[in-house]
ROGU-11770 format. One record per atom (N, C-alpha, C): residue in three letters; x, y, z. Coordinates in steps of 0.1 Angstrom, whole numbers, padded with zeros to 4 digits, always signed. Layout:
ALAXYZ;...
This chain:
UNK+1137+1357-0815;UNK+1139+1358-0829;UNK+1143+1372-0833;UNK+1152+1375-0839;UNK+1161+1384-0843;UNK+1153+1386-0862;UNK+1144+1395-0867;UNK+1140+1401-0880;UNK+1144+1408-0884;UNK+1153+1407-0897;UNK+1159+1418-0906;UNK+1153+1424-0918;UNK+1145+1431-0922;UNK+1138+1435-0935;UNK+1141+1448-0936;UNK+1137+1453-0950;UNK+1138+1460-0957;UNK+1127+1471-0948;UNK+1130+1484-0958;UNK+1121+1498-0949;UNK+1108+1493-0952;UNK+1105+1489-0966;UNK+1092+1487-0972;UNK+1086+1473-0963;UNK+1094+1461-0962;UNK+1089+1451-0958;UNK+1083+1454-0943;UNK+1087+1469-0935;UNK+1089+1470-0923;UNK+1072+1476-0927;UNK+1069+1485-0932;UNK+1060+1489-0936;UNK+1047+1477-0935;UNK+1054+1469-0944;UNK+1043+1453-0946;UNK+1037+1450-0937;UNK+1050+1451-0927;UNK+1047+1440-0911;UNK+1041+1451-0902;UNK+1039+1464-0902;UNK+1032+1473-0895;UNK+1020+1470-0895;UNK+1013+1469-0906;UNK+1001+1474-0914;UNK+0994+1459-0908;UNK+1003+1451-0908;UNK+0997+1439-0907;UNK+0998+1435-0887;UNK+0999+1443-0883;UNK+1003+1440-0866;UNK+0991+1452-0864;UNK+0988+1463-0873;UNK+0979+1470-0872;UNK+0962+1459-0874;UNK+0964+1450-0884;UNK+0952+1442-0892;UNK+0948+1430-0883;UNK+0957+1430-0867;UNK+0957+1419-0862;UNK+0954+1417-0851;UNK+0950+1406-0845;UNK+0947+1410-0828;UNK+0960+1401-0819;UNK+0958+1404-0808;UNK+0968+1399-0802;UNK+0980+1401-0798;UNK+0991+1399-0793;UNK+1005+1401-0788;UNK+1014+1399-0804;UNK+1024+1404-0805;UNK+1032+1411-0814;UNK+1037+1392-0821;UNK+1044+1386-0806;UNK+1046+1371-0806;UNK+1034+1365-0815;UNK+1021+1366-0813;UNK+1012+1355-0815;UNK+1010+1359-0830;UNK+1013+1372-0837;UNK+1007+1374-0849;UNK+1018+1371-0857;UNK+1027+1374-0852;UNK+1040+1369-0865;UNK+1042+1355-0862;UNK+1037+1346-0857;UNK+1033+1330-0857;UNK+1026+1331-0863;UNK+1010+1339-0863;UNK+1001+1332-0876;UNK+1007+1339-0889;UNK+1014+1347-0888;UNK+1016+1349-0898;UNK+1027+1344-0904;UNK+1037+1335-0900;UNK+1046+1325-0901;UNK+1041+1312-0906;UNK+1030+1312-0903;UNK+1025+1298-0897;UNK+1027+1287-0893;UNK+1030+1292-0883;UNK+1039+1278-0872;UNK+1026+1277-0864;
């Protein structure tokens, strides 16, 4: 999976890979929610 966002959105997804446990893969699935 190839993600394009913005500087700010990049920020979003940091903070939230920081808020999270597990492999980079597993959190942007729950956070997808697939």
């Amino acid at each position: 999976i190839v993600l394009e966002y913005t500087d700010e959105e990049f920020e979003l997804v940091t903070e939230a890979l920081k808020n999270h446990s597990g492999s980079k893969e597993q959190i942007f699935f729950k956070l997808l929610g697939l």
